[in-house]
MIDREN-424123 format. One record per atom (N, C-alpha, C): atom name; chain; residue number from 0; x, y, z. Coordinates in steps of 0.02 Angstrom, whole numbers, m for minus. Example, Ala and Ser with C-alpha at 12.3 -4.5 7.8 and 13.67 -1.06 7.14 Angstrom:
! residues 2
+------+-------+-----+--------+--------+--------+
! atom ! chain !   n !     px !     py !     pz !
+------+-------+-----+--------+--------+--------+
!    N !     A !   0 !    660 !   m284 !    390 !
!   CA !     A !   0 !    615 !   m225 !    390 !
!    C !     A !   0 !    660 !   m165 !    390 !
!    N !     A !   1 !    642 !   m112 !    354 !
!   CA !     A !   1 !    684 !    m53 !    357 !
!    C !     A !   1 !    645 !      2 !    394 !
+------+-------+-----+--------+--------+--------+
END
This chain:
! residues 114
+------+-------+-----+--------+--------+--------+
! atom ! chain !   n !     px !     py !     pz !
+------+-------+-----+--------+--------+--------+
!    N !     A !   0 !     43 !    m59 !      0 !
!   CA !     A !   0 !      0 !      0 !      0 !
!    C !     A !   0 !     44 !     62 !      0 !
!    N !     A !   1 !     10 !     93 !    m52 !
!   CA !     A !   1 !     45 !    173 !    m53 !
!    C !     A !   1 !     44 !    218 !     16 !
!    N !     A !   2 !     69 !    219 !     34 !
!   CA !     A !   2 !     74 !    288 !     89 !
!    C !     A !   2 !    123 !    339 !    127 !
!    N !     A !   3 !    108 !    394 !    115 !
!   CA !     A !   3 !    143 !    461 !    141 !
!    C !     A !   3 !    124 !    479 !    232 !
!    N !     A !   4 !    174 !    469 !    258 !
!   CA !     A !   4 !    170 !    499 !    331 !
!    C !     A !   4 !    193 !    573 !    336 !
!    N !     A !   5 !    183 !    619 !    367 !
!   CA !     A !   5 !    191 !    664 !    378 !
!    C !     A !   5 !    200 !    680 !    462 !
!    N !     A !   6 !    251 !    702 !    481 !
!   CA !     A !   6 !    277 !    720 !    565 !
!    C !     A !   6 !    306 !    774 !    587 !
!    N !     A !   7 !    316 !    808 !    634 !
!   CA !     A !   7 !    360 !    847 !    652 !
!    C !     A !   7 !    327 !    938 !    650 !
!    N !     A !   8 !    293 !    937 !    639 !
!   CA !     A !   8 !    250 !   1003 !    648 !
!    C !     A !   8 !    246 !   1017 !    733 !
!    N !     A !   9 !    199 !   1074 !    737 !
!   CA !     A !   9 !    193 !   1106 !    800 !
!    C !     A !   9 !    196 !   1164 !    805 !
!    N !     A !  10 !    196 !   1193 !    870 !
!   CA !     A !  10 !    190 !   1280 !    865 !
!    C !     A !  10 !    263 !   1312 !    898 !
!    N !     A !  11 !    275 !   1354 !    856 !
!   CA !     A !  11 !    371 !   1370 !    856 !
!    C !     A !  11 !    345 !   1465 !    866 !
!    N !     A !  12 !    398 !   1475 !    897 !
!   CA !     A !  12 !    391 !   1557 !    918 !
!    C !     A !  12 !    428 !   1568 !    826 !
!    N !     A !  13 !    410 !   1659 !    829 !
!   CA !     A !  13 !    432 !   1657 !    742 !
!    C !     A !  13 !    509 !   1669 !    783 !
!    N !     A !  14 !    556 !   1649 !    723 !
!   CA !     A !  14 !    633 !   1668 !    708 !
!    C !     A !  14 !    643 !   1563 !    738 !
!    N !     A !  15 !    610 !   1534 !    754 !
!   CA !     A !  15 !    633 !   1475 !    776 !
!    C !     A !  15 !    628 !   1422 !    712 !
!    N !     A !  16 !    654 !   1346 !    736 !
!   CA !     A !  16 !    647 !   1306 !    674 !
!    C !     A !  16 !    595 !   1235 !    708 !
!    N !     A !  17 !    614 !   1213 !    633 !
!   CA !     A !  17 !    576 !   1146 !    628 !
!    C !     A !  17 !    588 !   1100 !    609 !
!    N !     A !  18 !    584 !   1025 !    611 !
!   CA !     A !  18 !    607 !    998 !    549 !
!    C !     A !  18 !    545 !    935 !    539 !
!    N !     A !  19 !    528 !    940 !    484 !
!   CA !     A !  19 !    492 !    879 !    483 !
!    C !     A !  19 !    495 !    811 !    446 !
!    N !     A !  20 !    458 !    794 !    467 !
!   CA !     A !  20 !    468 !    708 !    412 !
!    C !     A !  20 !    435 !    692 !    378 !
!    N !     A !  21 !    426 !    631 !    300 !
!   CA !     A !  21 !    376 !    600 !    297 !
!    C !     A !  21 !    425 !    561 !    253 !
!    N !     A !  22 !    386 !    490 !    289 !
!   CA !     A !  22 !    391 !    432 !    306 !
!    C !     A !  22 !    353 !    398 !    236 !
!    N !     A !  23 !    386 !    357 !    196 !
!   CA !     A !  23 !    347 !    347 !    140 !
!    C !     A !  23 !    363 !    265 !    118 !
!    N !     A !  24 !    295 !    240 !    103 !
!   CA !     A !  24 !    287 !    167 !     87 !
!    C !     A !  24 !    259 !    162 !     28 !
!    N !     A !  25 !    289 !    109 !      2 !
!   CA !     A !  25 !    259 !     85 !    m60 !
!    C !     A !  25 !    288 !    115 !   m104 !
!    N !     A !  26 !    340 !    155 !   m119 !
!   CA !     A !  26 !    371 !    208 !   m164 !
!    C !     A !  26 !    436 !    201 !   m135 !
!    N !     A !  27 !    492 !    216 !   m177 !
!   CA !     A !  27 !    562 !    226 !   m157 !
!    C !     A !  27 !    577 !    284 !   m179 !
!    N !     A !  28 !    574 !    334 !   m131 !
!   CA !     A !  28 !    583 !    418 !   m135 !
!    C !     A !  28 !    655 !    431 !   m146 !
!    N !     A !  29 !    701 !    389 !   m168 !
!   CA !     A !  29 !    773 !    410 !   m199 !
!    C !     A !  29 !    756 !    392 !   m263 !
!    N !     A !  30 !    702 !    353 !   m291 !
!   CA !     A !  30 !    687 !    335 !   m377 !
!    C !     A !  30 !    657 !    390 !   m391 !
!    N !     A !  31 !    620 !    449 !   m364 !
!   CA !     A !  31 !    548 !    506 !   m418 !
!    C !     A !  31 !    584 !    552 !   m375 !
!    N !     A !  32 !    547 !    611 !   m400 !
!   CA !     A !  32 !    567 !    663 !   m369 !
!    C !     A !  32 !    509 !    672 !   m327 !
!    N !     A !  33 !    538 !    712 !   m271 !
!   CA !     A !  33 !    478 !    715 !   m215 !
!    C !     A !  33 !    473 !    791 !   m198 !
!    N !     A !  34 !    420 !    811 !   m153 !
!   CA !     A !  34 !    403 !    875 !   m147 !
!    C !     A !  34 !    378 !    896 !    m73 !
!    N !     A !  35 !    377 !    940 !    m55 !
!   CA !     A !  35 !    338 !    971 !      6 !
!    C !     A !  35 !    291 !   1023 !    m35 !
!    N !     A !  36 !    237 !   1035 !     26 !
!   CA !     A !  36 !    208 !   1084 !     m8 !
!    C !     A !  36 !    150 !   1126 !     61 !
!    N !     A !  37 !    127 !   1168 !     60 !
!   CA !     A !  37 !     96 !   1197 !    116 !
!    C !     A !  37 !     20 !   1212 !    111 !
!    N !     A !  38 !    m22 !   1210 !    143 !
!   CA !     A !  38 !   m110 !   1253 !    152 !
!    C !     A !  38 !   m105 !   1296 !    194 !
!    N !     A !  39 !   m118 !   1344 !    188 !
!   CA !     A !  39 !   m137 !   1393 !    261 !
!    C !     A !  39 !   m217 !   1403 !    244 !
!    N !     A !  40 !   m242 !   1414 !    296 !
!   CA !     A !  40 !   m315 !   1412 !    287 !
!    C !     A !  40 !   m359 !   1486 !    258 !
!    N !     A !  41 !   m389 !   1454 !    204 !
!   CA !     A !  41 !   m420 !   1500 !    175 !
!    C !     A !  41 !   m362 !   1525 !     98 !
!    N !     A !  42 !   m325 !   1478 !     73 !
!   CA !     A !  42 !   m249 !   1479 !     38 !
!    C !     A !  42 !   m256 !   1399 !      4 !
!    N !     A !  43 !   m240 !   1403 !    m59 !
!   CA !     A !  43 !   m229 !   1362 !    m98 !
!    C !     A !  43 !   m167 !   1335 !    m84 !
!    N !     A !  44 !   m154 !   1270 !   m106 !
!   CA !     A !  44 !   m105 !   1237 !    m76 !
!    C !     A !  44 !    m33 !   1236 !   m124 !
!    N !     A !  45 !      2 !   1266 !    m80 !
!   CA !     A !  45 !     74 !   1296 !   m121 !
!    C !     A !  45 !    149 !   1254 !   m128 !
!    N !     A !  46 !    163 !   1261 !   m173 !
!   CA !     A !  46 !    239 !   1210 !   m156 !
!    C !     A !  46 !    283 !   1244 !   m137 !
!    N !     A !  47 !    336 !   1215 !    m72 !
!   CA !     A !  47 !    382 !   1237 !    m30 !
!    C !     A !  47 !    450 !   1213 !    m58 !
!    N !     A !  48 !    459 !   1165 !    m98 !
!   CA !     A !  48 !    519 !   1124 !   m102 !
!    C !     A !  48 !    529 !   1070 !   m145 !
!    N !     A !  49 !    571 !   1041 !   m184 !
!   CA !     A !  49 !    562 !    972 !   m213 !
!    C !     A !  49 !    667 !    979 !   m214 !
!    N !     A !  50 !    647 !    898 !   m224 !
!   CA !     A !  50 !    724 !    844 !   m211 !
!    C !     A !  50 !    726 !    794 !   m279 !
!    N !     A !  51 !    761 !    792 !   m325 !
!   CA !     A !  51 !    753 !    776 !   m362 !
!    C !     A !  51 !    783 !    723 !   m359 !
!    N !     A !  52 !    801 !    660 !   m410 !
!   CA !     A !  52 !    827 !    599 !   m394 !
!    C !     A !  52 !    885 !    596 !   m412 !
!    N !     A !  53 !    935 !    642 !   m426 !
!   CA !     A !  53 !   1002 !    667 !   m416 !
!    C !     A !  53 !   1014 !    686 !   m349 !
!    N !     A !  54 !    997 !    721 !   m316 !
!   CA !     A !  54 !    974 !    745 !   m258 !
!    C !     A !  54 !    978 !    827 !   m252 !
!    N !     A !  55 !    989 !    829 !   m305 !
!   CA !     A !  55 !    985 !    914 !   m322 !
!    C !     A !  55 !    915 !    943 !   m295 !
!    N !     A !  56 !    905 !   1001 !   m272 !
!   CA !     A !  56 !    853 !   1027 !   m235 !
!    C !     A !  56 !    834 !   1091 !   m277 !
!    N !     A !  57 !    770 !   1138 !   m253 !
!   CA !     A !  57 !    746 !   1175 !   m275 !
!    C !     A !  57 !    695 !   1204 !   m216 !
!    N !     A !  58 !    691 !   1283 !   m218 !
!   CA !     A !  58 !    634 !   1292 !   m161 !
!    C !     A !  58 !    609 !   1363 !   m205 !
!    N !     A !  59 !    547 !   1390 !   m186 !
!   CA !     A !  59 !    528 !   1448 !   m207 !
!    C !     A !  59 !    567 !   1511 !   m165 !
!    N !     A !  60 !    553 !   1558 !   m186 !
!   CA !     A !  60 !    589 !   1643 !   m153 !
!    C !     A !  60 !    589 !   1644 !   m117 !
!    N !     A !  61 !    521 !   1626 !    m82 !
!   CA !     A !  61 !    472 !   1633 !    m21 !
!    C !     A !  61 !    515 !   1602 !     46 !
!    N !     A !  62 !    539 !   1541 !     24 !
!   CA !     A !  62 !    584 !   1512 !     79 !
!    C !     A !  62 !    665 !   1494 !     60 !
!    N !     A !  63 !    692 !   1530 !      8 !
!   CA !     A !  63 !    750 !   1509 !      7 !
!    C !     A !  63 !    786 !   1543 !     63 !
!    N !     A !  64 !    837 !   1521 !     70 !
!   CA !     A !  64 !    876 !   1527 !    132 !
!    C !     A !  64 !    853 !   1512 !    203 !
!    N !     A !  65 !    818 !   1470 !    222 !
!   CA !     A !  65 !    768 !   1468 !    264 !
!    C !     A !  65 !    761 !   1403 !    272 !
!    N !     A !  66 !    722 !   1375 !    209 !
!   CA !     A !  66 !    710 !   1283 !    212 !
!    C !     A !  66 !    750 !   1249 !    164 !
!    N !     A !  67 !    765 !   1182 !    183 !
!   CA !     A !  67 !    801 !   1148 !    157 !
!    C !     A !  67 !    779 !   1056 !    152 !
!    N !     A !  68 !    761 !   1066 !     91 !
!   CA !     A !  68 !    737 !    986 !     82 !
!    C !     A !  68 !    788 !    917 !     83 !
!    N !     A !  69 !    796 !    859 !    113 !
!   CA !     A !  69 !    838 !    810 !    108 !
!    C !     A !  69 !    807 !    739 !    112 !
!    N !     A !  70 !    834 !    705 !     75 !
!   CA !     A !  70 !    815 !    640 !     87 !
!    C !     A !  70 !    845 !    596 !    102 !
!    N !     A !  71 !    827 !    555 !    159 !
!   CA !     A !  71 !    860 !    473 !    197 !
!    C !     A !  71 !    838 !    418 !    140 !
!    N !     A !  72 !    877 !    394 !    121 !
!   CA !     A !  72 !    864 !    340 !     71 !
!    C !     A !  72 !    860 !    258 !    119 !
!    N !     A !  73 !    895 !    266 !    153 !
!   CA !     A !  73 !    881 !    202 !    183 !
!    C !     A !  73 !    812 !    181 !    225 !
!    N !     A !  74 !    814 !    237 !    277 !
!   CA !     A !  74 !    750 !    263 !    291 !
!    C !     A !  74 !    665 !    280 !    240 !
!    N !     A !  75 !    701 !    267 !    196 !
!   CA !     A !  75 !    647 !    284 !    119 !
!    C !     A !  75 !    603 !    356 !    167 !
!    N !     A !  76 !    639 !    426 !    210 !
!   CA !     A !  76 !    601 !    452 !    206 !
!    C !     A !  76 !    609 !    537 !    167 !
!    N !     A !  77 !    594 !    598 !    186 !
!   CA !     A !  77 !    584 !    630 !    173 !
!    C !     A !  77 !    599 !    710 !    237 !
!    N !     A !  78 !    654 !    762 !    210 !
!   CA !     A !  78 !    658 !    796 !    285 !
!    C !     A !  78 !    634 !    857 !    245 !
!    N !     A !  79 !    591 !    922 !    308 !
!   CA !     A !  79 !    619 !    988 !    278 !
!    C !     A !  79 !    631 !   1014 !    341 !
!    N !     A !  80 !    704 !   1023 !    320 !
!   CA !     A !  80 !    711 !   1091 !    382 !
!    C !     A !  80 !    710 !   1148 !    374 !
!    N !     A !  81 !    656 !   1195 !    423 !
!   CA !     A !  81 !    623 !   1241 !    429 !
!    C !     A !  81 !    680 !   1298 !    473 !
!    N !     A !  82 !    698 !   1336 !    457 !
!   CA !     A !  82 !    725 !   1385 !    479 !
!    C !     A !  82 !    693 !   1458 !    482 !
!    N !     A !  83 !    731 !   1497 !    551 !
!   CA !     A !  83 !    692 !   1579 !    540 !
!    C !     A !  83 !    614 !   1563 !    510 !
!    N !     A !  84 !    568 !   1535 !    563 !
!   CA !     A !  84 !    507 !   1535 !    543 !
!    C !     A !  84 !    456 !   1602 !    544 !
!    N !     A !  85 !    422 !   1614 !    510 !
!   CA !     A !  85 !    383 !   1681 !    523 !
!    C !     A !  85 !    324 !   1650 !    506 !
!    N !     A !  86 !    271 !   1708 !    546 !
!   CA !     A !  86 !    217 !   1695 !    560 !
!    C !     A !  86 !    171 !   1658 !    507 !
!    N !     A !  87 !    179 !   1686 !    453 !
!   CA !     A !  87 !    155 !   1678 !    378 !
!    C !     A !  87 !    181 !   1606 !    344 !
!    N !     A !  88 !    228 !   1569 !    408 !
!   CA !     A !  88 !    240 !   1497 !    367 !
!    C !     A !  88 !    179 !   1455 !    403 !
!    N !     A !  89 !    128 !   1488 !    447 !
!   CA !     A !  89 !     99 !   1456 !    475 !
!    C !     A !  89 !     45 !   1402 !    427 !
!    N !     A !  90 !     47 !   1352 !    427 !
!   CA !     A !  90 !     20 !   1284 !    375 !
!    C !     A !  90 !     m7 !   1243 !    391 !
!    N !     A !  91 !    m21 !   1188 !    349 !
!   CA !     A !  91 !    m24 !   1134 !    377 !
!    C !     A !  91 !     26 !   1095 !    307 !
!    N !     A !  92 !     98 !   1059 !    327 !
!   CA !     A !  92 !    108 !   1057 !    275 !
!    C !     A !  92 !    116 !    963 !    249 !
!    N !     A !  93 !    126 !    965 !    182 !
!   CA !     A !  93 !    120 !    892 !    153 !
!    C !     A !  93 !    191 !    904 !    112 !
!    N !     A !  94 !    191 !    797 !    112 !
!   CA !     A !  94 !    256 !    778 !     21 !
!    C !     A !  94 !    202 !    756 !      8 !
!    N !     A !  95 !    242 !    735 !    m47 !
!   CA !     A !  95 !    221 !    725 !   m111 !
!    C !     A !  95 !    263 !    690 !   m175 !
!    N !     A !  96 !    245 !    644 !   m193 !
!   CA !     A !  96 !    277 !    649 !   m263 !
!    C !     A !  96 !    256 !    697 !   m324 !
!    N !     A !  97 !    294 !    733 !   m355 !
!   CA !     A !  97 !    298 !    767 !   m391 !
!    C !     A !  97 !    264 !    741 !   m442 !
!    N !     A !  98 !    296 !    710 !   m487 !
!   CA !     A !  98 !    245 !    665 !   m535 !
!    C !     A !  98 !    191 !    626 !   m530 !
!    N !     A !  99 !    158 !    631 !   m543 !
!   CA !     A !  99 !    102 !    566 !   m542 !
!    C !     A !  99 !     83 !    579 !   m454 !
!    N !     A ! 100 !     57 !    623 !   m440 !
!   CA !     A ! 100 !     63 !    643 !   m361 !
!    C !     A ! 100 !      6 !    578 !   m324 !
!    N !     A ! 101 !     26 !    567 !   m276 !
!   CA !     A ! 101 !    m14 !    524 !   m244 !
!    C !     A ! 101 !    m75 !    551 !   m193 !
!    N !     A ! 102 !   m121 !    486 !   m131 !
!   CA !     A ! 102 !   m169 !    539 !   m107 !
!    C !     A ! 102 !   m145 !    581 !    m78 !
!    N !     A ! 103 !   m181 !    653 !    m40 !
!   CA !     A ! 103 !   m135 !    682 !      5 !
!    C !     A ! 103 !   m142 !    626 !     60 !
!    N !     A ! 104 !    m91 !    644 !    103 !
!   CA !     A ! 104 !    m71 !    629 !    178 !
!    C !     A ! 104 !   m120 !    665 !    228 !
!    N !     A ! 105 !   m113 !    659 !    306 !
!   CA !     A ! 105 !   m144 !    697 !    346 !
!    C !     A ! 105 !   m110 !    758 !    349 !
!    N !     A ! 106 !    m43 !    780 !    318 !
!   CA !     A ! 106 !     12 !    836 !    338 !
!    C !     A ! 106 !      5 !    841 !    409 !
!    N !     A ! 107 !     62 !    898 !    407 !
!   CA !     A ! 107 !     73 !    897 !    502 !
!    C !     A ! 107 !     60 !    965 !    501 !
!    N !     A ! 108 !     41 !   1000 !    545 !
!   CA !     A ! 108 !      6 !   1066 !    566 !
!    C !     A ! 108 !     71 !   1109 !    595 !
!    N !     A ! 109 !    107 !   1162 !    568 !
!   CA !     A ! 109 !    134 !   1210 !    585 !
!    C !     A ! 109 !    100 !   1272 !    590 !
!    N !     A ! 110 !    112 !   1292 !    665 !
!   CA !     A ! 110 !    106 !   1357 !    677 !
!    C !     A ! 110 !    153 !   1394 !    716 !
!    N !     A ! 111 !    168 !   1452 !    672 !
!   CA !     A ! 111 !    212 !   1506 !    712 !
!    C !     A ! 111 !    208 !   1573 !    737 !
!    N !     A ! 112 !    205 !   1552 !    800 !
!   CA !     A ! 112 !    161 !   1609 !    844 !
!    C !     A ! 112 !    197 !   1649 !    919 !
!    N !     A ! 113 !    188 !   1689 !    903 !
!   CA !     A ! 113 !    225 !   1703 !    991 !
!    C !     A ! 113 !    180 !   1721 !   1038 !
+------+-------+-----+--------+--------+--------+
END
């Protein structure tokens, strides 16, 4: 069975970090390229990141210098670390495969709040 875990969320004062996980079965996330991506409520759901199967990375404006996508291959999982958080990363966020995207996950709920 296909499935995406998602972990590591919570509520972070802003300027703090994060890092999260997802945990992925049925797929070998060092074969496709994989993705993060965010909802904030009342907000269409945006992409934060992708890891490609080189392992070359990519993030939007919005969070470069800030987050950083990696992947455990043995682990078959999935990291982003969240740096200098501000209020406005507040989400709920998901992976993903990029191609051929699968269901969503439950994502993990970030909020950054002081």
């Amino acid at each position: 069975q296909v499935q995406l875990v998602e972990s590591g969320g919570g509520l972070v004062q802003p300027g703090g970090s994060l890092r999260l996980s997802c945990a992925a079965s049925g797929i070998v996330v060092s074969f496709t390229t994989m993705g993060w991506y965010r909802q904030a409520p009342g907000k269409e759901r945006e992409w934060v990141a992708t890891i490609f199967v080189s392992g070359s990375t990519n993030v939007p404006a919005s969070v470069k210098g800030r987050f950083t996508i990696s992947r455990d291959s043995p682990k078959n999982t999935i990291y982003l670390q969240m740096n200098s958080l501000k209020p406005e990363d507040t989400a709920v966020y998901y992976c993903n495969r990029v191609s051929s995207p699968l269901s969503w996950g439950q994502g993990t709920q970030v909020t950054v709040s002081s």
